[in-house]
Each structure stands twice: as C-alpha cells, then as structure tokens.
N, CA, C and O atoms as a GROMACS GRO file, in nm:
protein
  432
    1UNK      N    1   1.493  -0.554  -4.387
    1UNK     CA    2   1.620  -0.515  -4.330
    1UNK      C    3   1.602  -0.461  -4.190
    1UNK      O    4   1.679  -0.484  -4.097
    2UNK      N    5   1.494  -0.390  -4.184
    2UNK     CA    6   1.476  -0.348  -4.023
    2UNK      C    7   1.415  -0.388  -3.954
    2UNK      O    8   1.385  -0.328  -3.851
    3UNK      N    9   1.367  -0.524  -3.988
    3UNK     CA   10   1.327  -0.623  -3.901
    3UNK      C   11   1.477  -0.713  -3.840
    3UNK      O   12   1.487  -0.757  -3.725
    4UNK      N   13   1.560  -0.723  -3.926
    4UNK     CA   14   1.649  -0.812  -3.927
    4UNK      C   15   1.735  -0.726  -3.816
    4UNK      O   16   1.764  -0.788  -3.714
    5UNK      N   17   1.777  -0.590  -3.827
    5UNK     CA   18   1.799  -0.537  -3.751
    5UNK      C   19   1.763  -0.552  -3.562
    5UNK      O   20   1.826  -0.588  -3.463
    6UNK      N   21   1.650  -0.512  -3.587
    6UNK     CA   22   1.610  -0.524  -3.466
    6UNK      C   23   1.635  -0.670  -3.408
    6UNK      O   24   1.712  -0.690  -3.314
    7UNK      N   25   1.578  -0.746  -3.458
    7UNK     CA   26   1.649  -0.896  -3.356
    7UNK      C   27   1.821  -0.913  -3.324
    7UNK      O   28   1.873  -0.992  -3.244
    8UNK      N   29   1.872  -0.837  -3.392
    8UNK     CA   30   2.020  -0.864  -3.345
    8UNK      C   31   2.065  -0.760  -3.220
    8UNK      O   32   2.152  -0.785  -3.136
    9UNK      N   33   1.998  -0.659  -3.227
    9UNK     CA   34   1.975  -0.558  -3.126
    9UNK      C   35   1.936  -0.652  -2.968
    9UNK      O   36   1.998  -0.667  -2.863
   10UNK      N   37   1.786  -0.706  -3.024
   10UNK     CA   38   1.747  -0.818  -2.901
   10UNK      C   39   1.849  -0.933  -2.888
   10UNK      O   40   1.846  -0.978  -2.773
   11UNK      N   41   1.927  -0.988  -2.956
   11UNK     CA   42   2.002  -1.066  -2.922
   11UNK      C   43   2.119  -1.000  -2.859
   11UNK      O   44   2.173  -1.063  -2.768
   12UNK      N   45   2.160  -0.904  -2.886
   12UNK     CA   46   2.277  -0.844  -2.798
   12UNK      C   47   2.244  -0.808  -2.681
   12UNK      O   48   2.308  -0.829  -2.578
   13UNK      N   49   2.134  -0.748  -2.692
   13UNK     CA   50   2.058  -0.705  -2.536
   13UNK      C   51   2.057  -0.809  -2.448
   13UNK      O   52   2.103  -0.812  -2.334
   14UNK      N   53   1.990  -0.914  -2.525
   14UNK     CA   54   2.000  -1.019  -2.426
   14UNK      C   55   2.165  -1.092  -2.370
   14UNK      O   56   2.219  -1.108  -2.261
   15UNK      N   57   2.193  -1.114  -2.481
   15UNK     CA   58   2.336  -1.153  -2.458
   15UNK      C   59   2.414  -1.057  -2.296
   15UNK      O   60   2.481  -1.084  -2.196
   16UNK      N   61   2.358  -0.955  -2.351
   16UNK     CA   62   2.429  -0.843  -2.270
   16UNK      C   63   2.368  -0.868  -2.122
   16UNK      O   64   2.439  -0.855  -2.022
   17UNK      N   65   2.173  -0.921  -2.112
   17UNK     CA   66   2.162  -0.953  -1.960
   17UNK      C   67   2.230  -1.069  -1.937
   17UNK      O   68   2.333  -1.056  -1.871
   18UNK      N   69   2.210  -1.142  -1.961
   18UNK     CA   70   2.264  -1.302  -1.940
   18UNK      C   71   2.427  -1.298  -1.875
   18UNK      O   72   2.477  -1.371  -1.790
   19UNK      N   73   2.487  -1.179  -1.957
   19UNK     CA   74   2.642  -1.183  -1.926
   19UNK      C   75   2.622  -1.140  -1.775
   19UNK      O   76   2.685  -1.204  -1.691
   20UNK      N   77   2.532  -1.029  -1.728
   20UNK     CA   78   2.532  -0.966  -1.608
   20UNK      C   79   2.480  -1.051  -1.521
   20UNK      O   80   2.531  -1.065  -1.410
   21UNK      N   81   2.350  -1.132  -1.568
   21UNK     CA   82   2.330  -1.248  -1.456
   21UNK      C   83   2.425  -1.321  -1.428
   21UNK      O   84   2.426  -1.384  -1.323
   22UNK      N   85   2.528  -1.326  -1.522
   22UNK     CA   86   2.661  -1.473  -1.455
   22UNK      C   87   2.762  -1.363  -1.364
   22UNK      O   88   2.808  -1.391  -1.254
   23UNK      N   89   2.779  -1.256  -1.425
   23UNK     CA   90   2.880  -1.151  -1.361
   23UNK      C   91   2.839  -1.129  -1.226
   23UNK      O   92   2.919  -1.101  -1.137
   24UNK      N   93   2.682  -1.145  -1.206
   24UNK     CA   94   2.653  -1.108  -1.088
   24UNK      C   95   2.588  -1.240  -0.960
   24UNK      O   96   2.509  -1.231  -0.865
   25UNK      N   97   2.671  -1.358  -1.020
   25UNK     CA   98   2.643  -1.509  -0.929
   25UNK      C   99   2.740  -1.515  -0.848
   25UNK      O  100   2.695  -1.562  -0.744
   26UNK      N  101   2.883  -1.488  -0.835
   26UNK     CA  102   2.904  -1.462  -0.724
   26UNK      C  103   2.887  -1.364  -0.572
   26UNK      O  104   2.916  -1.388  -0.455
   27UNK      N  105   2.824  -1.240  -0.643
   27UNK     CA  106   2.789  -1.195  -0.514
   27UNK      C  107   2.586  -1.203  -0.495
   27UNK      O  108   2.505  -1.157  -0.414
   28UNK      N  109   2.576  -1.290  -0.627
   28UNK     CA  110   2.432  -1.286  -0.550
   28UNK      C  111   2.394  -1.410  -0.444
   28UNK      O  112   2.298  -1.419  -0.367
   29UNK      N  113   2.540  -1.533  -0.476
   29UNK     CA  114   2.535  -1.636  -0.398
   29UNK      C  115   2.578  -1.571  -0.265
   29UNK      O  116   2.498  -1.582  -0.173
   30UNK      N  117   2.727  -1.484  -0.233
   30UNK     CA  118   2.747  -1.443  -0.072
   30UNK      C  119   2.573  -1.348  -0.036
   30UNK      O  120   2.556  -1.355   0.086
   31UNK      N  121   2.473  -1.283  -0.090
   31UNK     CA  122   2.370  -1.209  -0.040
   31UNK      C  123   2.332  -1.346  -0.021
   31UNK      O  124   2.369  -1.360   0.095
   32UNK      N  125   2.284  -1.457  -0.055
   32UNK     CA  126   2.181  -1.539  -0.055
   32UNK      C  127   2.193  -1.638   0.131
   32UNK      O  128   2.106  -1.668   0.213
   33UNK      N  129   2.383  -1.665   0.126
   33UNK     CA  130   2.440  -1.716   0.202
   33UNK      C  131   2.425  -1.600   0.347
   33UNK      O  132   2.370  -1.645   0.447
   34UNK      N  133   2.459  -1.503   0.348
   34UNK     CA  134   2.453  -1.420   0.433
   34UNK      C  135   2.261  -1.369   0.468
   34UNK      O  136   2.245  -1.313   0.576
   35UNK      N  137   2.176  -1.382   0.410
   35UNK     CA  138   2.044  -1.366   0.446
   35UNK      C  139   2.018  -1.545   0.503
   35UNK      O  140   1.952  -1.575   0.601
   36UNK      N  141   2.068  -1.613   0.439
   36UNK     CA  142   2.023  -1.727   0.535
   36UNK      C  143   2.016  -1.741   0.678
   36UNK      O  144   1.930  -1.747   0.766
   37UNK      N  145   2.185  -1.745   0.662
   37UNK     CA  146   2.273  -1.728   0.850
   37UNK      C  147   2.230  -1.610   0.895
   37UNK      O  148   2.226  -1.609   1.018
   38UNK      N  149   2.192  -1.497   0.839
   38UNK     CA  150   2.144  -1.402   0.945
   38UNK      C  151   2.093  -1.439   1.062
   38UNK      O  152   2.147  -1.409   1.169
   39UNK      N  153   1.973  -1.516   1.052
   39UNK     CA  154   1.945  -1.519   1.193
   39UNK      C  155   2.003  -1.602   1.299
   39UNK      O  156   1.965  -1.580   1.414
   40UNK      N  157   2.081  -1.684   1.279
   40UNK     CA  158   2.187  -1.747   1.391
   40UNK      C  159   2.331  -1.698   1.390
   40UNK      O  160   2.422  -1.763   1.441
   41UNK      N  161   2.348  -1.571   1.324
   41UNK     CA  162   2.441  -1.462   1.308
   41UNK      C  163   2.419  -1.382   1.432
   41UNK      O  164   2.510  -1.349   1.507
   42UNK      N  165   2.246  -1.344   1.453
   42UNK     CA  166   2.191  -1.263   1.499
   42UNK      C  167   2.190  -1.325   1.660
   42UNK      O  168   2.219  -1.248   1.752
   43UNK      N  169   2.161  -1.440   1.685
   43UNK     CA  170   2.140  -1.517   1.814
   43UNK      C  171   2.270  -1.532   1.891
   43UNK      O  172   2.290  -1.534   2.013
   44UNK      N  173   2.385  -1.548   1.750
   44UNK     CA  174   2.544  -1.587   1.815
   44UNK      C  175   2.569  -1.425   1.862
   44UNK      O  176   2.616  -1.416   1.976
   45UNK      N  177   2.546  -1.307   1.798
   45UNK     CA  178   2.582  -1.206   1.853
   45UNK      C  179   2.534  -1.168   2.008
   45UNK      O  180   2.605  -1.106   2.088
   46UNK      N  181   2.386  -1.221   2.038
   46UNK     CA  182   2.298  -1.184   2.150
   46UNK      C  183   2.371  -1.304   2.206
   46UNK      O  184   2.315  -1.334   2.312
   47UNK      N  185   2.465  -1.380   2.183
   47UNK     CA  186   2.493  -1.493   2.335
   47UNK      C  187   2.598  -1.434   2.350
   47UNK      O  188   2.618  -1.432   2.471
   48UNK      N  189   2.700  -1.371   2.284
   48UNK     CA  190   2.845  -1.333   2.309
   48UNK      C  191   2.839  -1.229   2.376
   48UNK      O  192   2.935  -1.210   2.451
   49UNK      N  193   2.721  -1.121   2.376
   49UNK     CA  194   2.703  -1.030   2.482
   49UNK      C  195   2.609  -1.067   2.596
   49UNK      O  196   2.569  -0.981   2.674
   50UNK      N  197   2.568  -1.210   2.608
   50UNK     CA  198   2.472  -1.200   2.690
   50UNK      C  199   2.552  -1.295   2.811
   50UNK      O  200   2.501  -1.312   2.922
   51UNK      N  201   2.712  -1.368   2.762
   51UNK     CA  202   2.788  -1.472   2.815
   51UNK      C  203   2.844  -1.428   2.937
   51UNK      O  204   2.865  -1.516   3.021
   52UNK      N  205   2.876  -1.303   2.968
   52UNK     CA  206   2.909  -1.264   3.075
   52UNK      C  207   2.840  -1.248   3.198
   52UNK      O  208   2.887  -1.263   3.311
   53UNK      N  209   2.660  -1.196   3.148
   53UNK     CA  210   2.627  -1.183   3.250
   53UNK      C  211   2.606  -1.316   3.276
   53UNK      O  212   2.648  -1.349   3.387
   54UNK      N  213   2.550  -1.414   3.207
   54UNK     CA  214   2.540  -1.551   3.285
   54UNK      C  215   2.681  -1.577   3.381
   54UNK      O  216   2.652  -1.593   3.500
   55UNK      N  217   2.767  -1.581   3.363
   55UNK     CA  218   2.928  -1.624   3.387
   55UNK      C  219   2.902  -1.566   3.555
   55UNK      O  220   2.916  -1.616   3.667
   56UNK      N  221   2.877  -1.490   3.525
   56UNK     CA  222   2.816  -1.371   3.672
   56UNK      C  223   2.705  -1.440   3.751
   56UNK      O  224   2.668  -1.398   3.860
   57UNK      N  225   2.650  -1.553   3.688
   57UNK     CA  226   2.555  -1.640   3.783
   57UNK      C  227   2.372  -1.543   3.748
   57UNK      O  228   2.260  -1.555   3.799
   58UNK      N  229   2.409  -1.486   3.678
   58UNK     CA  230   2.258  -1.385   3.637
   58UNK      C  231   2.136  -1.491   3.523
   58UNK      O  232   2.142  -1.561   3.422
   59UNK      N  233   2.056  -1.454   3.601
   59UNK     CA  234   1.968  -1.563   3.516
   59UNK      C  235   1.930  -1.492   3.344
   59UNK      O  236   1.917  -1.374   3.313
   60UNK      N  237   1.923  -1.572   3.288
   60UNK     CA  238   1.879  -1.547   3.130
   60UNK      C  239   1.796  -1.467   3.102
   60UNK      O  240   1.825  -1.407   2.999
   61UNK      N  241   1.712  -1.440   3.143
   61UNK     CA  242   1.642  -1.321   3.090
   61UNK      C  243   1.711  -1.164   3.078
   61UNK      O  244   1.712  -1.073   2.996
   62UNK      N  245   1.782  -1.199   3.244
   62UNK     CA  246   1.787  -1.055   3.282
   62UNK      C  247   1.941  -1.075   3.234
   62UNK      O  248   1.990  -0.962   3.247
   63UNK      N  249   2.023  -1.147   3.195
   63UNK     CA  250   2.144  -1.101   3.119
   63UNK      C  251   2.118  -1.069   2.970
   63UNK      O  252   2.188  -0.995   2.901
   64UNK      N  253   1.977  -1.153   2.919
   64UNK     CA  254   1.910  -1.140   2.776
   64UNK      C  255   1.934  -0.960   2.787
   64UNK      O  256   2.023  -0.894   2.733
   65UNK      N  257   1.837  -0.919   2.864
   65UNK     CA  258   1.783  -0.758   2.906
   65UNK      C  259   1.942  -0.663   2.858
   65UNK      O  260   1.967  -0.587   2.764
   66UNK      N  261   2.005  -0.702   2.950
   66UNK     CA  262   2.131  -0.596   2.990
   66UNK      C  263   2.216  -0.635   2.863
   66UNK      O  264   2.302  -0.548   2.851
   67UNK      N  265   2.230  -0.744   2.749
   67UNK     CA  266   2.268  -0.749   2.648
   67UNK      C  267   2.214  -0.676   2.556
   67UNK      O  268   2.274  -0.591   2.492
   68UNK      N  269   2.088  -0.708   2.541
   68UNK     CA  270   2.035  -0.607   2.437
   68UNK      C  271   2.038  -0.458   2.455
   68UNK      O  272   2.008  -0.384   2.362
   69UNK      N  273   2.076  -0.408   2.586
   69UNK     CA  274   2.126  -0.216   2.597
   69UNK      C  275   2.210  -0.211   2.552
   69UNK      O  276   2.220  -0.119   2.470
   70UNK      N  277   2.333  -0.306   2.570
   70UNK     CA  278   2.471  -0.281   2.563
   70UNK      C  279   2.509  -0.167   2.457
   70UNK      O  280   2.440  -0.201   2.361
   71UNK      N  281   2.571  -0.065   2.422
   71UNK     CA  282   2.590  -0.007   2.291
   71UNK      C  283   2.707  -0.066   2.202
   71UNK      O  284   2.742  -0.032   2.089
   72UNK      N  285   2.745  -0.139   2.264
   72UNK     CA  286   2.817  -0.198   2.183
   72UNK      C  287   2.725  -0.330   2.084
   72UNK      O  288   2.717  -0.322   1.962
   73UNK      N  289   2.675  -0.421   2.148
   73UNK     CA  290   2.589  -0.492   2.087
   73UNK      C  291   2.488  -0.410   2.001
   73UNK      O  292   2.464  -0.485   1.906
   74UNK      N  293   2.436  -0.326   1.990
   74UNK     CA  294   2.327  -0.239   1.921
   74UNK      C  295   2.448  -0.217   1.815
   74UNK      O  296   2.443  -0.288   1.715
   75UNK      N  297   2.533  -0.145   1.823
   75UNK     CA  298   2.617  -0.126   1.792
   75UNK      C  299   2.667  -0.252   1.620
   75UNK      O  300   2.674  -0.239   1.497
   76UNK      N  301   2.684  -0.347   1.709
   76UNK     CA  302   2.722  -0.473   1.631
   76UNK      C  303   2.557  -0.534   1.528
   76UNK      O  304   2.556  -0.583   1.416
   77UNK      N  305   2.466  -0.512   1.596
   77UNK     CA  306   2.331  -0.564   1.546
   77UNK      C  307   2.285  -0.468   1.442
   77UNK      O  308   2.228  -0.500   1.338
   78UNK      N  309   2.316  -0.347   1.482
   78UNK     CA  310   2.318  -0.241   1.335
   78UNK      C  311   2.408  -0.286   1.211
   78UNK      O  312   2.359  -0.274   1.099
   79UNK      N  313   2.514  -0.327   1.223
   79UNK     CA  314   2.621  -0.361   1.146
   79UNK      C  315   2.547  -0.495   1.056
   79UNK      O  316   2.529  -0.516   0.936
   80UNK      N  317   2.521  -0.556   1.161
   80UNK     CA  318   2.451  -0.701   1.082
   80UNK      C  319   2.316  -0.628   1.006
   80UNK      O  320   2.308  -0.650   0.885
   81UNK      N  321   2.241  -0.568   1.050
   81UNK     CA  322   2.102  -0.552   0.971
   81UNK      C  323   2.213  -0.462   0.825
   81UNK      O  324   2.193  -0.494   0.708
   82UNK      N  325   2.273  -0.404   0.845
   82UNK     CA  326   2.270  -0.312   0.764
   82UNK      C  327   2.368  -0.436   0.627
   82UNK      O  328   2.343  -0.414   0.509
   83UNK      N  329   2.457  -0.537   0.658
   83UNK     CA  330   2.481  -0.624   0.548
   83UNK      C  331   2.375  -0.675   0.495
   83UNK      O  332   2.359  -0.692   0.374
   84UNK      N  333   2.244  -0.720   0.642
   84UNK     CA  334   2.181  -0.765   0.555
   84UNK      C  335   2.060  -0.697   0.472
   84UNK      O  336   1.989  -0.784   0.421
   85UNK      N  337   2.022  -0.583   0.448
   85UNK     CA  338   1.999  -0.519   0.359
   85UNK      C  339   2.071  -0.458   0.268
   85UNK      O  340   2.003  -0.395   0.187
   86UNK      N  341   2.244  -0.453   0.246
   86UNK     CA  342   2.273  -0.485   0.141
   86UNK      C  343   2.251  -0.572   0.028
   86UNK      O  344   2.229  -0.552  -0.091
   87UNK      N  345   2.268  -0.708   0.124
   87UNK     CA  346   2.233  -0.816   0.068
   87UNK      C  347   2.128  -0.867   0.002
   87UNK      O  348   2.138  -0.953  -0.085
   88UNK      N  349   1.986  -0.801   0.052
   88UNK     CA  350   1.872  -0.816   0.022
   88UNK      C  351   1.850  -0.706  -0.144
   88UNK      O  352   1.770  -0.719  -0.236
   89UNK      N  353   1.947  -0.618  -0.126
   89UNK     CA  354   1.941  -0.495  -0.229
   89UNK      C  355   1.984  -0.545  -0.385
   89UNK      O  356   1.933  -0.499  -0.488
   90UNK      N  357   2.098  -0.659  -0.380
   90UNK     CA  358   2.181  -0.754  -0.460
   90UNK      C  359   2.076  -0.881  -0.499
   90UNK      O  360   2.060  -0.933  -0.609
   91UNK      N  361   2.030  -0.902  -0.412
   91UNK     CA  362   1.885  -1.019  -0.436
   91UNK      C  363   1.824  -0.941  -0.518
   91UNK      O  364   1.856  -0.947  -0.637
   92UNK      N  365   1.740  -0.866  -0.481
   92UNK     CA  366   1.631  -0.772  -0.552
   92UNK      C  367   1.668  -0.739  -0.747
   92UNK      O  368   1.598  -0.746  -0.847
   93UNK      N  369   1.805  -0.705  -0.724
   93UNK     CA  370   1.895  -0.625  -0.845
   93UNK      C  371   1.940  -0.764  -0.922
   93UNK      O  372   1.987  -0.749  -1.035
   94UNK      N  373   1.930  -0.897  -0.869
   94UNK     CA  374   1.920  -1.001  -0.960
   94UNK      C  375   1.846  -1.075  -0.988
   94UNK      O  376   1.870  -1.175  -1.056
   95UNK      N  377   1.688  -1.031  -0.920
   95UNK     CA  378   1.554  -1.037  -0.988
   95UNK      C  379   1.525  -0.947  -1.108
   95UNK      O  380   1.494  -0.992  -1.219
   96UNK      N  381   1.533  -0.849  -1.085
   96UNK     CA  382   1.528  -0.781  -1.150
   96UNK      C  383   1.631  -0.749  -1.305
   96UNK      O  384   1.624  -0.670  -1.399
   97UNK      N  385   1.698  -0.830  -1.274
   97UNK     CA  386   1.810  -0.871  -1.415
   97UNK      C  387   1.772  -0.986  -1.447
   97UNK      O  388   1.790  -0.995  -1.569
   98UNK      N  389   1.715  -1.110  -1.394
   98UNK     CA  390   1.648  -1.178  -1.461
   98UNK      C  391   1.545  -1.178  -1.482
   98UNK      O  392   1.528  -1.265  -1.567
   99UNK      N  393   1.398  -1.102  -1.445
   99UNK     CA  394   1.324  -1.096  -1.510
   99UNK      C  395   1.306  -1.000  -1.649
   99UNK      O  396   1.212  -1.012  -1.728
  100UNK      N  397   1.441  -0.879  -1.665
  100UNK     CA  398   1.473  -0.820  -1.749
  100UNK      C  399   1.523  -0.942  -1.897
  100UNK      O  400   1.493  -0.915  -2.013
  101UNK      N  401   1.587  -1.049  -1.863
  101UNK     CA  402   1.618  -1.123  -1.900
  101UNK      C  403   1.492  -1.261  -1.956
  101UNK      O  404   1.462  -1.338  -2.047
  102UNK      N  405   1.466  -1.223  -1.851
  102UNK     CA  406   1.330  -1.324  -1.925
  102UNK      C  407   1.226  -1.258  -2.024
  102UNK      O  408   1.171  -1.309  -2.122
  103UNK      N  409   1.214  -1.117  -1.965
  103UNK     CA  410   1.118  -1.081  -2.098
  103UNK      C  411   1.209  -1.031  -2.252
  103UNK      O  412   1.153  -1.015  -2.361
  104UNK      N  413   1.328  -1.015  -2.233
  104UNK     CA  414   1.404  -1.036  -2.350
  104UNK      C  415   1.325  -1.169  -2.443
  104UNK      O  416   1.253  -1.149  -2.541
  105UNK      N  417   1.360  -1.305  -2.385
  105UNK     CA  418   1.294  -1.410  -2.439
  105UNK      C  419   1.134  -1.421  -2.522
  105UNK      O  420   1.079  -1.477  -2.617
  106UNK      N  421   1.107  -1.318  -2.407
  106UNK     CA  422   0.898  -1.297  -2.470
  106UNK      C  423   0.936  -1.252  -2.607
  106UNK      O  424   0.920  -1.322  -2.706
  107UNK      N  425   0.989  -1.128  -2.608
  107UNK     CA  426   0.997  -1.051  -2.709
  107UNK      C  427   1.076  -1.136  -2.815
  107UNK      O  428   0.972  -1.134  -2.881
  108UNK      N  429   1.161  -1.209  -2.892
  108UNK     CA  430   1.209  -1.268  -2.976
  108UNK      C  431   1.137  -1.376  -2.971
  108UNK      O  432   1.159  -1.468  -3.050
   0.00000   0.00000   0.00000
C-alpha cells in the first residue's frame, strides 16, 4: 500500500511539473526571442543615437564615441541589459523545471 502510494504522489508531482513547463512556454519563448535580437536590439539602439552626429557630417567613430556618453542612450542600454537578464532569469527557471521534470522520470 505504501509503495502504491508513493508513485501516485510521483505521478502528481510530475503531472504538476509538466503542467508548469507548458504554463511557462509562452514566456519562456518571448525570453528566448528577446535574448536572440538582443544584440541587433543593441546595435539599432547605438545607430539611433549615433544618427545625428553622422547627419552633422562627423565621422563614425567619433559620433560612435559621443553616442555611447549620451545619458540618455546609457540610459536606454541599461533598460535593454536589464530585460535581458530578466529574460535569461525565465531561461534558467525553465531549465530548471525541466530538469526537475526529468528526474521525476528517473525516479518512477
């Protein structure tokens, strides 16, 4: 009887990760989507501050330079790192629910 017990325990448990791995595929697909594009997230932000000084006839480096002070751009580039270590936090937290999930399987 308390063998029989216990596997229905592991089957609910599991049941119970499995439900959280599907509960948690839509936002582990936007982390997955948003760590991709990061870095041409990251390049489109450094041209939109860097568009003026060219416009101004300033050569690329040195509008590169005076973009990356801007506080507003730092500003905006904080914003991006910081989704994308959300994002990376949601990755991690659905490794970690599926390998919770996989050793469910060992065990039964």
């Amino acid at each position: 009887m308390k063998a029989h017990t216990m596997e229905i325990h592991h089957s609910d448990t599991e049941q119970s990760a499995r439900k959280s791995l599907h509960d948690m595929a839509p936002r582990i697909a936007r982390a997955i989507q948003l760590r991709e594009f990061m870095p041409e997230r990251k390049k489109n932000l450094l041209a939109y501050h860097m568009r003026k000084y060219i416009e101004a006839d300033m050569p690329v480096a040195k509008a590169e330079v005076l973009a990356r002070t801007q506080y507003q751009y730092v500003e905006e580039l904080n914003d991006l790192m910081n989704q994308l270590e959300a994002a990376e936090l949601v990755i991690h937290q659905y490794k970690v629910q599926q390998a919770s999930c996989g050793s469910y399987q060992i065990v039964i």
